[in-house]
Backbone as CSV, one residue per row, in Angstrom:
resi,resn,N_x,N_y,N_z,CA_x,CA_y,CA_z,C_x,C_y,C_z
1,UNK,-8.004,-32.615,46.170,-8.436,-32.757,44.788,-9.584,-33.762,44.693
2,UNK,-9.574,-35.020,45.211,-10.623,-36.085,45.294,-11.581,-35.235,45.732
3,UNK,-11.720,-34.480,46.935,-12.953,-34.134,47.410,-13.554,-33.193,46.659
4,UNK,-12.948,-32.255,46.086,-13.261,-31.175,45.248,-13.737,-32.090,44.234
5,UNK,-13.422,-32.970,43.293,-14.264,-33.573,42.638,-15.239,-34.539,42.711
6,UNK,-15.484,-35.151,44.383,-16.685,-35.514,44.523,-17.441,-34.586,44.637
7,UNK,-17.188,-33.177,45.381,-18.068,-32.273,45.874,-18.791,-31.920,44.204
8,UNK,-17.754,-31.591,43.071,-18.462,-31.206,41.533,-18.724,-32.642,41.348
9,UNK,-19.479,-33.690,41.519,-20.070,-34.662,41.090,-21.314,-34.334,41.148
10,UNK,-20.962,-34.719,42.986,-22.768,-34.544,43.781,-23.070,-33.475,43.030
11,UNK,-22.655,-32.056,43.493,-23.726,-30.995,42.663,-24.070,-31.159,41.249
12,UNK,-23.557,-31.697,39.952,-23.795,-31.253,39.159,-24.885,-32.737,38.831
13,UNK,-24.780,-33.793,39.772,-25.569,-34.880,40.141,-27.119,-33.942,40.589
14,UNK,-27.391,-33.629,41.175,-28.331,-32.597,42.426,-28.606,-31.786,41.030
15,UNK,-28.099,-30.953,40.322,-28.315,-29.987,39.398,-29.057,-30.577,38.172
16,UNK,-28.494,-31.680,38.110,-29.080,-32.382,36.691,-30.338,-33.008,37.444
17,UNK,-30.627,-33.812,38.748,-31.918,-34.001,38.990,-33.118,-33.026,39.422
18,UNK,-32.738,-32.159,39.748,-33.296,-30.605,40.509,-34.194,-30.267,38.472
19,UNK,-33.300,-30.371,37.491,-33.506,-29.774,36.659,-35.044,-30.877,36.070
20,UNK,-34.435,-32.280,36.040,-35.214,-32.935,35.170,-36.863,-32.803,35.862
21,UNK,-36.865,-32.576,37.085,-37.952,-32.529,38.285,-38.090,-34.192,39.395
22,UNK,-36.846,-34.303,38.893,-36.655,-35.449,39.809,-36.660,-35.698,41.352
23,UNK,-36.279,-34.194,41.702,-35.844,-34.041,43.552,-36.774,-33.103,43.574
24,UNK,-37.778,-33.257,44.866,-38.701,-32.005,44.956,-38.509,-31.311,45.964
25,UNK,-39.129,-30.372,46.356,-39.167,-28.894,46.950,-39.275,-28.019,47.244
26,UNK,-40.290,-27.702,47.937,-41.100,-26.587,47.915,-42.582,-26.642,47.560
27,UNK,-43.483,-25.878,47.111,-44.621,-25.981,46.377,-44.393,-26.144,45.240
28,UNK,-45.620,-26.841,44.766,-45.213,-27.689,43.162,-46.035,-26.023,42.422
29,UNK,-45.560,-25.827,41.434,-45.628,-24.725,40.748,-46.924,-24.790,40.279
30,UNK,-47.689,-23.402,39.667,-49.349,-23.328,39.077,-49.107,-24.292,37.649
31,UNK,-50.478,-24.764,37.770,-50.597,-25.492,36.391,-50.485,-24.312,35.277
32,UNK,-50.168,-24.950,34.313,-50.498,-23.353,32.995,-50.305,-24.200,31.945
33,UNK,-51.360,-23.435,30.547,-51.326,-24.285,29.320,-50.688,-23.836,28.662
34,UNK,-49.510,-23.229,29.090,-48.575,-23.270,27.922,-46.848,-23.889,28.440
35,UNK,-46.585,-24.714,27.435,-45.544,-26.178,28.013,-44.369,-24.947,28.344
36,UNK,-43.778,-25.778,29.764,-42.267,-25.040,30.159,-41.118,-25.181,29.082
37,UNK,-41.328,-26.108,28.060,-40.092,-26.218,27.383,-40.518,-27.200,26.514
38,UNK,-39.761,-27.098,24.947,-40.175,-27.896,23.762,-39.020,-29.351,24.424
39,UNK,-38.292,-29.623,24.943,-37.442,-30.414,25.039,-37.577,-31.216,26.443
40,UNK,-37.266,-32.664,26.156,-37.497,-33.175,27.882,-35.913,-33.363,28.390
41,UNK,-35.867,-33.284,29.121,-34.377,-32.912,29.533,-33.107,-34.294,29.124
42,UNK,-31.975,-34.089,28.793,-31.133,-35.291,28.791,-29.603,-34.497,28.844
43,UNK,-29.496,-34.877,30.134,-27.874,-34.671,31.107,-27.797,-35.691,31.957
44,UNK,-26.353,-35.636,31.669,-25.328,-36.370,32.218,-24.283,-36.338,33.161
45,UNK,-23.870,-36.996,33.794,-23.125,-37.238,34.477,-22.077,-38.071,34.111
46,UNK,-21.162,-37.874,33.488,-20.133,-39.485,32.972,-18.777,-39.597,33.813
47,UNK,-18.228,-40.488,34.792,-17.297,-40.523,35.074,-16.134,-41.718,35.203
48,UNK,-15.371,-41.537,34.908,-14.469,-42.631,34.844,-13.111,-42.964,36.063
49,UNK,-12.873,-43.894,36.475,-12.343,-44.655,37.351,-11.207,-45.892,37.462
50,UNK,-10.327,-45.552,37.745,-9.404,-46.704,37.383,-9.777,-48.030,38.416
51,UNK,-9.521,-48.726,38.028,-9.981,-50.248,38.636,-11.476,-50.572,38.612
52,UNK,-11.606,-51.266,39.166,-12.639,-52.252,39.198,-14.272,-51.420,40.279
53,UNK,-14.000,-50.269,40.364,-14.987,-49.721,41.618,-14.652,-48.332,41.166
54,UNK,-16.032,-47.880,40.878,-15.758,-46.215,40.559,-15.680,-45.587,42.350
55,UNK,-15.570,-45.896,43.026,-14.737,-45.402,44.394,-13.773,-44.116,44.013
56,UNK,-12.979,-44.189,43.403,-11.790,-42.920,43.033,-11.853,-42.099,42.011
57,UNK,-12.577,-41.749,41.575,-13.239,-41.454,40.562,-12.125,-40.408,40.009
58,UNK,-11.192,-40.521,38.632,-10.571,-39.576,37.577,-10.354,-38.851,36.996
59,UNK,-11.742,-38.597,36.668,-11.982,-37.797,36.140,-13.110,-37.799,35.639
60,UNK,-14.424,-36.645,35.477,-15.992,-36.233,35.389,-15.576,-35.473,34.361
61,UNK,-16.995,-35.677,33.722,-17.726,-34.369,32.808,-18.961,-34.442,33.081
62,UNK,-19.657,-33.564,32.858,-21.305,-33.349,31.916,-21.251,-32.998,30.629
63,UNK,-22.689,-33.758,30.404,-23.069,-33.723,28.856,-24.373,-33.798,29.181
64,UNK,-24.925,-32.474,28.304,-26.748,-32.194,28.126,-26.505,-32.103,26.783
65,UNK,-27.759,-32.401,25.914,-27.963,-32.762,24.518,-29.046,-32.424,24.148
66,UNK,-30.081,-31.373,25.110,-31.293,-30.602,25.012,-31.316,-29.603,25.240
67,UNK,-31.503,-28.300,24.604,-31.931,-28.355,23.243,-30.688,-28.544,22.086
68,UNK,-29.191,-28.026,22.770,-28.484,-28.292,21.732,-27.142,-28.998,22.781
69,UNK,-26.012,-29.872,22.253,-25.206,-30.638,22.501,-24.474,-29.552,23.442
70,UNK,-24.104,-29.510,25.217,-23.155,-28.582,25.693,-22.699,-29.370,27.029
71,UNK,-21.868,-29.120,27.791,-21.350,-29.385,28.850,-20.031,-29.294,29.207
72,UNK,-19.120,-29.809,29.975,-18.017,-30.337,29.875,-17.142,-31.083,29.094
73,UNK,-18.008,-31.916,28.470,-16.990,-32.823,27.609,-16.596,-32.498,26.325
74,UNK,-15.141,-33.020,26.170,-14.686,-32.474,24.774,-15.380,-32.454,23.770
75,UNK,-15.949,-32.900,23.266,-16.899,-32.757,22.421,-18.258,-33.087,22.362
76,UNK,-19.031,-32.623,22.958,-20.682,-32.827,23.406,-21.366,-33.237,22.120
77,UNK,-21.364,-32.851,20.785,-22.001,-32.944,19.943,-21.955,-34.612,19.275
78,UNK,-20.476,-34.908,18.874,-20.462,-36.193,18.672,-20.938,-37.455,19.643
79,UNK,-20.913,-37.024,21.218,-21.648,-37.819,22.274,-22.850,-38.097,21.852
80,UNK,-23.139,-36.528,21.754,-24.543,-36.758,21.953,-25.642,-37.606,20.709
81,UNK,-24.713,-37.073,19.872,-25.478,-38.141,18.208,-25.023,-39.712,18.897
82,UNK,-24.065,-39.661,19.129,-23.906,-41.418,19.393,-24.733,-41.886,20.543
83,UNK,-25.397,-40.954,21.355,-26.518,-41.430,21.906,-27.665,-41.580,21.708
84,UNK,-28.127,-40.728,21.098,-28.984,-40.727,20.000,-29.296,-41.767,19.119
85,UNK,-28.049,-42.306,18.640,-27.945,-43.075,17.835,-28.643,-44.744,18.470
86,UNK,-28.130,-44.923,19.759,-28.036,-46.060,20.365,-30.081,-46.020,21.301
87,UNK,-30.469,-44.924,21.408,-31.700,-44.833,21.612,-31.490,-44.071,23.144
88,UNK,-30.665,-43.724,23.283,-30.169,-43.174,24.880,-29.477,-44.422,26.038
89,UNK,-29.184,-46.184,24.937,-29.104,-46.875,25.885,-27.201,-46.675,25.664
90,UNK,-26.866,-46.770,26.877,-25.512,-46.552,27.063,-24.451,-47.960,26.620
91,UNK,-25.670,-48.903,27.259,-24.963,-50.279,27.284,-24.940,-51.015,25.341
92,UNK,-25.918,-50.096,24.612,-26.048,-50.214,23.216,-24.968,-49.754,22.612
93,UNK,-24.141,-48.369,22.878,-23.294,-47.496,22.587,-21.878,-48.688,21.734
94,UNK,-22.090,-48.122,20.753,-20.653,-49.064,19.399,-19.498,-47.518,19.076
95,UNK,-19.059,-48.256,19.620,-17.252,-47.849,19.028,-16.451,-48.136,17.826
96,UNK,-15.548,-47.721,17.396,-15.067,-48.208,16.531,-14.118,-48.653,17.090
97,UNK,-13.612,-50.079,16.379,-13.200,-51.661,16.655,-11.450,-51.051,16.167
98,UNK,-10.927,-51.611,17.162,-9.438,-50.983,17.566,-8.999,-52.340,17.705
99,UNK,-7.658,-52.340,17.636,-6.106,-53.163,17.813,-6.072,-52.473,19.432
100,UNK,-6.580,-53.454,19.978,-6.102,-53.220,21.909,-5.144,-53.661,22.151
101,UNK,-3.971,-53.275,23.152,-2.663,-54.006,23.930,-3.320,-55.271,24.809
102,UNK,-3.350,-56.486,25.034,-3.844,-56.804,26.496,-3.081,-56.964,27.456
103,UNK,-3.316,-55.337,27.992,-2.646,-54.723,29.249,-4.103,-54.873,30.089
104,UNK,-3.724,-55.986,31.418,-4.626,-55.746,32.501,-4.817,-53.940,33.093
105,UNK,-5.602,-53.514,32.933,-5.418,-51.933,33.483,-7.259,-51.454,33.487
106,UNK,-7.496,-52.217,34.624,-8.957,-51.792,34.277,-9.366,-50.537,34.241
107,UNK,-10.782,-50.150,34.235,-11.353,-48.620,34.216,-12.825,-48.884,34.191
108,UNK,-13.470,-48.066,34.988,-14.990,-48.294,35.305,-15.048,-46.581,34.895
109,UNK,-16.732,-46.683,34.328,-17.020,-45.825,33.575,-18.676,-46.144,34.383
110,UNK,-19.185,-44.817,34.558,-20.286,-44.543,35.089,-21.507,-43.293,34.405
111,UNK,-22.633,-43.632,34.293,-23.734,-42.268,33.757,-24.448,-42.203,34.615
112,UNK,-24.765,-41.216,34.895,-25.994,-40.967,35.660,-26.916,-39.484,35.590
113,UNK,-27.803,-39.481,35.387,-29.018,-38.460,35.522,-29.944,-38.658,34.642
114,UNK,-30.135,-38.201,33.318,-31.460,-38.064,32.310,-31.165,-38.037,31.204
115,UNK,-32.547,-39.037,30.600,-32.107,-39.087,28.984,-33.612,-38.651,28.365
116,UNK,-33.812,-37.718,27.649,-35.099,-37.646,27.013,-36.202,-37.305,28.367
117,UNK,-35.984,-36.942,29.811,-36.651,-37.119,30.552,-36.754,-38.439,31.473
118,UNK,-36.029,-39.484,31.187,-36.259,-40.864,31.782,-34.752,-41.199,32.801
119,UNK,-34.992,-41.568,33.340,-33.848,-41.692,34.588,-32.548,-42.696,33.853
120,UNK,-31.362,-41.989,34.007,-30.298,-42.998,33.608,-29.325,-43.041,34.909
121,UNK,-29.164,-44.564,34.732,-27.825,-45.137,35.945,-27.024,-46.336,35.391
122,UNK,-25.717,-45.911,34.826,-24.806,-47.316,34.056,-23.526,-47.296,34.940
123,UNK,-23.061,-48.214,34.879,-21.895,-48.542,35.389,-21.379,-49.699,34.776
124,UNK,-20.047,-49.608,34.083,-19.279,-50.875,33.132,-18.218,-50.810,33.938
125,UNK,-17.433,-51.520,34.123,-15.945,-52.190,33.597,-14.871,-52.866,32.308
126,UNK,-14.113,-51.843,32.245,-13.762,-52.612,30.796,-12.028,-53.314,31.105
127,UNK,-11.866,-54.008,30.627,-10.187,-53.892,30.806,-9.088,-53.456,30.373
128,UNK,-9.326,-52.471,29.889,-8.190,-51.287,29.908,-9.055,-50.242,28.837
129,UNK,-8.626,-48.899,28.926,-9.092,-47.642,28.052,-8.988,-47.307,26.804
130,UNK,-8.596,-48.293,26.314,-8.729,-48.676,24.695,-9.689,-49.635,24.675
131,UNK,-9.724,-50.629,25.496,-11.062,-51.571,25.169,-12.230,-50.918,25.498
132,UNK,-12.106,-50.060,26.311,-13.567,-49.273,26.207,-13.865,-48.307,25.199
133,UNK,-13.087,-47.629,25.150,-13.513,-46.839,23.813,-13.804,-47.475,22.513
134,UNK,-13.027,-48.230,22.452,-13.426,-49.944,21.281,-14.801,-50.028,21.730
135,UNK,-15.317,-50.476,22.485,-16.757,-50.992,22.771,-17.568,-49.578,22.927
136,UNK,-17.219,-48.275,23.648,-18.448,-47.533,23.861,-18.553,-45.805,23.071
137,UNK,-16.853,-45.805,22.734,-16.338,-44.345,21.949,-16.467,-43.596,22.156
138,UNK,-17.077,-42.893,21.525,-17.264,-41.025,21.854,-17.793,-40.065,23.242
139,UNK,-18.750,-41.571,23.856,-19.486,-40.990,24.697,-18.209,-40.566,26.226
140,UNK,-18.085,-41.863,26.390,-16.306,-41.859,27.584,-15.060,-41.455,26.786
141,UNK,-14.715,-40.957,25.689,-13.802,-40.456,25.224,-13.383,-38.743,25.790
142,UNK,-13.176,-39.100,26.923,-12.415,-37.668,27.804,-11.597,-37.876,29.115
């Protein structure tokens, strides 16, 4: 099971950079004046991790939000406005403010690939999965 979900990491890691034109390959394609696409790309990679080291990773989704909100995650659309919202910065991302247990139970939460076209790489720690969703919400809410 671990490997099967590193193996759907990397690729959909590889898929989301392959897409933005991040990884190259081959001959670079003819110039032409008319644009490949009204949208600059923004996918994701989000995964979450119990303890202190995304090492074991829990559970993944994707989330693309160009041209319209789709991927894996339960709800792509509300992600994606709350990213939006925050300017694409992850570490900006507001939650709504919760009554937490303080239960030591950490969880590392990770993004990685493209926002608007521009390279994204986050990695938090929170101490336990109510305090993160308190601090970051919709986006790690899966």
């Amino acid at each position: 099971m671990r490997d099967r979900l590193r193996t759907t990491i990397l690729t959909a890691v590889g898929l989301l950079a392959a897409a933005a034109g991040l990884v190259g390959g081959g001959p670079a394609p003819a110039a032409s004046a008319a644009p490949t696409g009204l949208y600059a790309p923004s996918a994701l990679v989000l995964t979450l991790a119990p303890g202190r080291t995304a090492d074991r990773v829990s559970r993944a989704v994707t989330l693309s939000c160009a041209p319209t909100p789709s991927g894996t995650h339960p709800a792509p659309a509300k992600a994606c406005a709350r990213l939006a919202q925050s300017g694409g910065s992850l570490r900006a991302l507001k939650g709504e403010r919760r009554f937490c247990p303080a239960l030591a139970d950490p969880v590392t939460v990770t993004a990685d690939g493209v926002w608007r076209g521009r390279r994204v790489s986050y990695r938090e720690t929170f101490g336990n999965h109510c305090a993160l969703l308190s601090a970051r919400g919709e986006v790690f809410d899966f």
